[in-house]
N, C-alpha and C positions, 0 to 999 in steps of 0.2 A: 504494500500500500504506500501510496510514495503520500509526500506534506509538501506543502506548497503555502507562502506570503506573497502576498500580493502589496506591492507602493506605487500607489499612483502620482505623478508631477506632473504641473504646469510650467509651461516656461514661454517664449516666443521664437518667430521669427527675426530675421536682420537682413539688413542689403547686405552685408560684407560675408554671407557664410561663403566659403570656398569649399570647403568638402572633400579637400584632395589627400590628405595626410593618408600614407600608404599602412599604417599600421596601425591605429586608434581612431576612435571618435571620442567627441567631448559633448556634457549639457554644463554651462553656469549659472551659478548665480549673477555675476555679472551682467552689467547690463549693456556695456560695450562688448565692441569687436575689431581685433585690426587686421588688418593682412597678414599677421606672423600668426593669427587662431587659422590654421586650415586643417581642423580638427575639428574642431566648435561647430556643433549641428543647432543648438537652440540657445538663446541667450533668456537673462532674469526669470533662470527656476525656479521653482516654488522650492527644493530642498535640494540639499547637497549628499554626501554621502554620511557627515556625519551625522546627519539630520534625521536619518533613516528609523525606523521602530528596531529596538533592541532584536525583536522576533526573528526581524530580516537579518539582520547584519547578524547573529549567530549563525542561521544558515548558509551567509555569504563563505562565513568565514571556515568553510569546509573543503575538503579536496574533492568530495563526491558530487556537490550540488550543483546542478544545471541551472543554470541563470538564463533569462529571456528578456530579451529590452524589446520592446514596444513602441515603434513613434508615428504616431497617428497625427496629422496636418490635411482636417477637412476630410475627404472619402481616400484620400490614400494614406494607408499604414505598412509600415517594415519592420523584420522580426530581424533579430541581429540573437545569434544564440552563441553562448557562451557558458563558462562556469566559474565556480571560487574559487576557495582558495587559504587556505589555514594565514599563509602569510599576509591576507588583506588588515591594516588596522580599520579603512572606512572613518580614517579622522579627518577629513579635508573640508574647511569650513564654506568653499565657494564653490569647489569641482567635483566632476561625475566623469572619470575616463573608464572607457573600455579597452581592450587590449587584445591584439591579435599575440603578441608572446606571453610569456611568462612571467614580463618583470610587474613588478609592485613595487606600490611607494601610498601616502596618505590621500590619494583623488581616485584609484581602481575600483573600479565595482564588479570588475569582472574580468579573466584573464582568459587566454585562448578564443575569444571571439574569432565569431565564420566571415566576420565582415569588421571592416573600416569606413572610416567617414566616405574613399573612392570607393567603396562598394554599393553604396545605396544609390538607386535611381536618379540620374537625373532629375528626371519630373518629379519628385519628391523632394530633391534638392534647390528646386526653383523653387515651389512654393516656401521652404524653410528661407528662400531669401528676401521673403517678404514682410515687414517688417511690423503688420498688423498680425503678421499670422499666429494664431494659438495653436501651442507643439500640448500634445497630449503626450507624455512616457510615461508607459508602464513596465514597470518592475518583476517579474516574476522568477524567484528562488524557490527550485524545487529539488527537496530529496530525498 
């Protein structure tokens, strides 16, 4: 019988998302963006990783559990699947990165991710560069 938490965030769109970074994606709290974010998929999240319910971040913090990010912008949504990871702290008072390797540090929420910022759709990239746009991520830690 597997368990599963669910964290839902808000955040926005921006003109400057670029999307290109070959091996992560990013959400901030932040409310800017500059040319050196080509990571940065949504800007001024509703939470960061520390911000997360204890529930979640225990089962982030596993080597077994299957993590799902979620980002829904209007009728198109993209599943970026990934997992934990014992070494995540999830102390990061403004950032949410995902990770296509291994490494960690205080902004991870997830390591071995199937996708990076250049992996998600174009058209799903456009609308994230729009800077009314409401980013819906969902969070789902399952193990």
């Amino acid at each position: 019988m597997s368990y599963e938490v669910v964290e839902k965030i808000e955040a926005r769109g921006h003109g400057s998302v670029r999307a290109t970074h070959k091996t992560t994606f990013e959400f901030t709290k932040e409310k800017h963006l500059t040319s050196k974010g080509d990571c940065i998929l949504a800007v001024g999240a509703s939470k960061s990783v520390s911000e997360l319910t204890q529930e979640f971040k225990k089962l982030a913090m596993a080597d077994s559990t299957k993590i799902f990010t979620i980002i829904e912008v209007g009728k198109i949504s993209e599943i970026a699947v990934g997992r934990g990871s014992a070494s995540l702290t999830l102390s990061h008072e403004t950032d949410m990165v995902a990770r296509k390797s291994a490494f960690t540090c205080s902004r991870t929420i997830m390591i071995g991710s199937n996708k990076a910022a250049v992996d998600f759709s174009r058209k799903l990239i456009g609308r994230l560069r729009n800077p009314d746009a409401r980013v819906s991520i969902t969070l789902v830690a399952q193990a």
